[in-house]
C-alpha positions as CSV (number, residue, x, y, z in Angstrom):
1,X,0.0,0.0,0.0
2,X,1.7,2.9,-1.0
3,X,1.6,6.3,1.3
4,X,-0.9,8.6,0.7
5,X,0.2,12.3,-0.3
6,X,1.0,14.7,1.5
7,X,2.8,12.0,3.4
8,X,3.9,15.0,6.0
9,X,0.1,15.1,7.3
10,X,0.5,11.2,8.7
11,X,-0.2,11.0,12.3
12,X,-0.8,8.2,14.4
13,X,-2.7,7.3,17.1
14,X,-2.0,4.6,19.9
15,X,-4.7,3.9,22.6
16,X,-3.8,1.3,25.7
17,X,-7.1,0.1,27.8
18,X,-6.3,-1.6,31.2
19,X,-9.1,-3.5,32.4
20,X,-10.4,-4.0,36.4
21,X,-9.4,-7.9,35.6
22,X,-9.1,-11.2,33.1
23,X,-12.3,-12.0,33.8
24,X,-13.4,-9.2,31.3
25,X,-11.7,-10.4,28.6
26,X,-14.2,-11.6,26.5
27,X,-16.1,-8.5,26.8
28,X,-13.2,-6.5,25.6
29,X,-12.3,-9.2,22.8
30,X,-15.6,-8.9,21.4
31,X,-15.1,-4.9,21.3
32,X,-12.2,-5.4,19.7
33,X,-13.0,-7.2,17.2
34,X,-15.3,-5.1,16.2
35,X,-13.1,-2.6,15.6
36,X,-11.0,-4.7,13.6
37,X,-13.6,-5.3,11.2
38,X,-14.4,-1.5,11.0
39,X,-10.9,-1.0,10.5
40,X,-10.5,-3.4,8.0
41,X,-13.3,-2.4,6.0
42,X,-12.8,1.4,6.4
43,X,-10.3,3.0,3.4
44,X,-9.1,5.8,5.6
45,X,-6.7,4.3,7.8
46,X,-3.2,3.9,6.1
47,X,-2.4,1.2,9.0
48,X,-3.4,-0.2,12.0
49,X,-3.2,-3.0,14.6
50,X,-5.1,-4.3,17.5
51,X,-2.9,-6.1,20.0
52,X,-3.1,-8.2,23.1
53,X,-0.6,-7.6,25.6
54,X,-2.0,-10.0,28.3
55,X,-5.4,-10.7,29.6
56,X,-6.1,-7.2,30.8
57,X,-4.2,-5.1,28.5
58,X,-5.5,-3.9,24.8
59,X,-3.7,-1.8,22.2
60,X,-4.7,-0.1,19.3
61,X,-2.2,1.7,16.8
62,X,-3.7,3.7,13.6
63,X,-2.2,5.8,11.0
64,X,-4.0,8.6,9.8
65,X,-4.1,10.3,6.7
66,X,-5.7,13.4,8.2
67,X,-7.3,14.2,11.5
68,X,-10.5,14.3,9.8
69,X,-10.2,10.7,8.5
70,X,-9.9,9.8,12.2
71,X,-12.4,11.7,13.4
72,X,-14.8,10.6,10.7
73,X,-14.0,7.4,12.0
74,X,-14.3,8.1,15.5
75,X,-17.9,8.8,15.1
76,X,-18.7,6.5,13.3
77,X,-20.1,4.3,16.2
78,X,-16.9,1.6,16.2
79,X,-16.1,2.1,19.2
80,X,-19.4,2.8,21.4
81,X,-19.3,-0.4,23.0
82,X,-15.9,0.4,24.5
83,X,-16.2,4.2,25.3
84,X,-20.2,3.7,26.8
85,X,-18.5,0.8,29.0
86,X,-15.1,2.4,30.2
87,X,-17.0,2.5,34.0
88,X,-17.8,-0.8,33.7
89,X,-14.5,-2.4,31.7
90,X,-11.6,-0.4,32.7
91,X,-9.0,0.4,35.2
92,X,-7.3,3.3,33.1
93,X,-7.1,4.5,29.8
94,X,-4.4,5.7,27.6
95,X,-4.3,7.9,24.4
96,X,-1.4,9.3,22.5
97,X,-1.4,11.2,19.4
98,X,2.1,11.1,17.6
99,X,3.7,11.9,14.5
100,X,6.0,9.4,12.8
101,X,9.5,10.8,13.3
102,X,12.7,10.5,10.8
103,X,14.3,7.2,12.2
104,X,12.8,4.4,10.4
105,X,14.5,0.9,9.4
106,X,12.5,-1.2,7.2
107,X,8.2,-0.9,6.4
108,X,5.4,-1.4,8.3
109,X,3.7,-4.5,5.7
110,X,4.8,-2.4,3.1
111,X,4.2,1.0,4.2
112,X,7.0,3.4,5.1
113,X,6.3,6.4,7.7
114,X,8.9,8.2,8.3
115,X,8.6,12.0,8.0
116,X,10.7,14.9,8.6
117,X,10.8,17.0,11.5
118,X,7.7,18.5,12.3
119,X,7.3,22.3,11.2
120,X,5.0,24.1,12.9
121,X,5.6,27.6,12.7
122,X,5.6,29.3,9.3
123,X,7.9,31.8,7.4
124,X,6.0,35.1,8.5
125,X,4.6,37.6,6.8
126,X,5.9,41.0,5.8
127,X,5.3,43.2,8.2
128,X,2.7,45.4,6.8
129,X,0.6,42.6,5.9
130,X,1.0,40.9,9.4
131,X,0.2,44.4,11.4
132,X,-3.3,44.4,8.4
133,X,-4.1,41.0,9.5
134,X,-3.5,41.6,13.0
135,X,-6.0,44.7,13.1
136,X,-8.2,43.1,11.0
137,X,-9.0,40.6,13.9
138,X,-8.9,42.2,16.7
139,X,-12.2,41.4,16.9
140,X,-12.3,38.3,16.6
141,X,-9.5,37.0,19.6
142,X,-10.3,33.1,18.9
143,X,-9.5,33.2,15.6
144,X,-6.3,35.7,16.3
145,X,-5.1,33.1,18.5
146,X,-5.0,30.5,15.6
147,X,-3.5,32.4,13.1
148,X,0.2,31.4,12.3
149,X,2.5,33.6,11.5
150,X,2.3,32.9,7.8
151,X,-1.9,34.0,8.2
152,X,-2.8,30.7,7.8
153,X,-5.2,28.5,10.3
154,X,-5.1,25.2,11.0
155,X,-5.3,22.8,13.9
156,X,-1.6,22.8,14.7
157,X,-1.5,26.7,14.9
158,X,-4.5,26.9,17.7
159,X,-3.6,27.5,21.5
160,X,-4.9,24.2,22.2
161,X,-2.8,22.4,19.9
162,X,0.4,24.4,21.1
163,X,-0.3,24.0,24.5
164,X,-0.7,20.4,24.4
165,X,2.7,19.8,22.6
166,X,4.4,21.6,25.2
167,X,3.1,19.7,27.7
168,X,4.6,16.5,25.7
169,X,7.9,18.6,23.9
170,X,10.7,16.6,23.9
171,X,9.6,13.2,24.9
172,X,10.1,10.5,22.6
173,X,8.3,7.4,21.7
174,X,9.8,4.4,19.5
175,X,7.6,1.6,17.6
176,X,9.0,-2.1,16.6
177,X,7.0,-4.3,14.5
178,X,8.2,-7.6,13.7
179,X,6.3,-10.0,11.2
180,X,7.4,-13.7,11.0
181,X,5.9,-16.8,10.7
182,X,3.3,-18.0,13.3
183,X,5.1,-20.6,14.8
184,X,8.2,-18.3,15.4
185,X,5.7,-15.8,17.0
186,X,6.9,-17.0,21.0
187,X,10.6,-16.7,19.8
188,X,9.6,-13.0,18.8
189,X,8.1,-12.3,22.0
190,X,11.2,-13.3,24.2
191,X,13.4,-11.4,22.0
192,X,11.3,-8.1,21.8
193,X,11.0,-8.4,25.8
194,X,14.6,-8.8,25.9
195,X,14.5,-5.2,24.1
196,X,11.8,-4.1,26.8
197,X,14.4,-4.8,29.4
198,X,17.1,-3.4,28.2
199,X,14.8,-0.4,27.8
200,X,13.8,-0.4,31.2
201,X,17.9,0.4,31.7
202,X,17.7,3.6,30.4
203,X,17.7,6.6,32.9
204,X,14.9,8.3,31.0
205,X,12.6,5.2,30.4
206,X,9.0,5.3,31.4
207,X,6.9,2.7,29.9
208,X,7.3,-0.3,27.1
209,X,4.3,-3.0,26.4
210,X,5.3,-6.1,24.2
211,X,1.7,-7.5,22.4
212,X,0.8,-9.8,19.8
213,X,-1.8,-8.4,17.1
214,X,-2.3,-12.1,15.6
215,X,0.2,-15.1,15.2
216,X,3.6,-14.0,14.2
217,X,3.2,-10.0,14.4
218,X,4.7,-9.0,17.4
219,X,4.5,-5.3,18.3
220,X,6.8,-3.0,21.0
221,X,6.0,0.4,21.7
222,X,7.6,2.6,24.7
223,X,7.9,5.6,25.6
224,X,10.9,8.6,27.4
225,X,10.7,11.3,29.1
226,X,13.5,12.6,26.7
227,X,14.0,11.9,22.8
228,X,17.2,10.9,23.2
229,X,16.1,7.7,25.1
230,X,14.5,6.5,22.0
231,X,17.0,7.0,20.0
232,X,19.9,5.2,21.7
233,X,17.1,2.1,21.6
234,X,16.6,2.6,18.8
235,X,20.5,2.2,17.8
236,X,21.4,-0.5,20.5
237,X,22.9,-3.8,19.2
238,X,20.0,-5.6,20.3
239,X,17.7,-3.6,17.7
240,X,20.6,-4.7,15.1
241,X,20.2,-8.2,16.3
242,X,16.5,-8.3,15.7
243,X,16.4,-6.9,12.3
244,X,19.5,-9.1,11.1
245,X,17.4,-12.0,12.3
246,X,14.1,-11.0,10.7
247,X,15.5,-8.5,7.5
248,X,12.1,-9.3,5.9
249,X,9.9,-8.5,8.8
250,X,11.6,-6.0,11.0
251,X,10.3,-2.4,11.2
252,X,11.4,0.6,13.8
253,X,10.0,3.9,13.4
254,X,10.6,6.9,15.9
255,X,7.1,8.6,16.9
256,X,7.0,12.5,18.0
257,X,4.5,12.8,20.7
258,X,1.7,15.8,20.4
259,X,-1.6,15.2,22.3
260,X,-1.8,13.0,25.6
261,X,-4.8,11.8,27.5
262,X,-5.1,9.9,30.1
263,X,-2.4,7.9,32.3
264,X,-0.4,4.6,31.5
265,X,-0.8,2.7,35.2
266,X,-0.4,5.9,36.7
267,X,2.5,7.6,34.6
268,X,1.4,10.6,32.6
269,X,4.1,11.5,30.0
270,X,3.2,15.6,30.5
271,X,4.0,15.6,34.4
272,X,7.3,13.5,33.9
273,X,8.9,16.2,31.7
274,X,9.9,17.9,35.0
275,X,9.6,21.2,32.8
276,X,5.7,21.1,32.3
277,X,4.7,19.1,35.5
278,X,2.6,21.0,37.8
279,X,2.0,19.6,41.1
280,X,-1.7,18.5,41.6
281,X,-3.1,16.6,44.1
282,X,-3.6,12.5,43.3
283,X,-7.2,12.4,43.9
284,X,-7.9,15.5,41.8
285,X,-5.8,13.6,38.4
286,X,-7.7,10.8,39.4
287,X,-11.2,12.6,39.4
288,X,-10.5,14.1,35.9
289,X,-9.9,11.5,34.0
């Protein structure tokens, strides 16, 4: 499947649903599979897996073309019986909006995602045409506040949208897929949690989930409170190891993080960049999500 153009609006989305206990599994599992099928039959999505991580943890990864593919799909009822049952199903939910990042070895079934560094502000306009557009919404303060500095408006250039890569800025994240035949798929397993503990090594480590989306696709995602962390993963011998022993079926992308929601068992990658936390009572986190 070749990548859609403009490749540089690709953004991914990766949820993570805890659930109060294995004995909701098949609850979830149903849900899931729904979603699949959704998934599977929608054209939007460029990618996407559904993975099981043990028998109370799901994942979902998508890529995007556009936010309004994913919002389209979003309401379009897939996933009611999971969000009208979080109360009921779940311990704690995670969401995590990323961009694919520069770093990439190998494709994703085919697809490749690496982009380059984000851009977000603009080459600005001449001056007299800035201080025009500038007086010509003075009126209108929302819409001011949106405006790059090029005039343009978009979601990346609203408050919102700024303020909630702030609150992520220099994290990193770092994706490994690894297709292989199904009867290799435990071998798979042991080496990517191999990876995951080597990981857990690094000083800026925070999280990393090994899953299974369906026999012999293994999936590893974590996540740093610095970029950097990522990166020397991403470059370790171990990562070299893997892709020499699958060269057909080994894919590593680096993901830029932009919009966080909810907690991952308690971690929140906004309050661990020590930059951006703010200290707020447990009970109050707790009550807003």
């Amino acid at each position: 499947m070749p990548v859609p153009e403009p490749s540089e609006r690709l953004f991914a989305v990766t949820t993570r649903s805890r659930l109060k206990g294995p004995w909701l599994f098949p609850s979830m599992m149903a849900a899931s599979l729904k979603v699949r099928r959704q998934l599977r039959a929608g054209g939007d999505v460029v990618q996407w897996a559904s993975i099981v991580a043990g028998p109370s943890e799901f994942w979902t990864i998508t890529i995007w073309r556009t936010r309004h593919d994913m919002h389209e799909f979003m309401r379009s009822g897939a996933h009611d019986e999971v969000m009208w049952s979080f109360s009921k199903l779940l311990r704690s939910f995670w969401l995590m909006r990323w961009r694919p990042g520069p770093y990439e070895v190998g494709r994703w079934k085919g697809v490749t995602m690496a982009q380059s560094e984000p851009a977000y502000e603009r080459p600005p306009m001449d001056a007299p045409q800035a201080d025009a557009l500038q007086k010509a919404l003075d009126h209108l303060p929302k819409l001011k506040a949106a405006t790059a500095a090029d005039g343009s408006v978009s979601y990346e250039s609203t408050p919102y949208a700024r303020r909630r890569r702030e609150e992520v800025g220099g994290a990193g994240g770092v994706v490994i897929h690894v297709r292989t035949s199904p009867r290799q798929t435990i071998e798979v397993v042991r080496a990517m949690r191999a990876l995951r503990a080597e990981a857990e090594r690094d000083p800026d480590f925070l999280r990393a989930v090994v899953g299974v989306g369906r026999p012999g696709e293994v999936y590893f995602l974590g996540i740093w409170a610095e970029r950097a962390g990522g990166m020397r993963l991403l470059e370790s011998a171990r990562c070299t190891q893997l892709e020499r022993r699958w060269p057909e079926g080994y894919w590593a992308n680096e993901w830029i993080p932009e919009n966080e929601f909810g907690h991952w068992d308690g971690v929140r990658l906004r309050r661990a960049r020590q930059r951006y936390a703010i200290p707020v009572p447990k009970a109050a986190l707790d009550a807003a999500e």
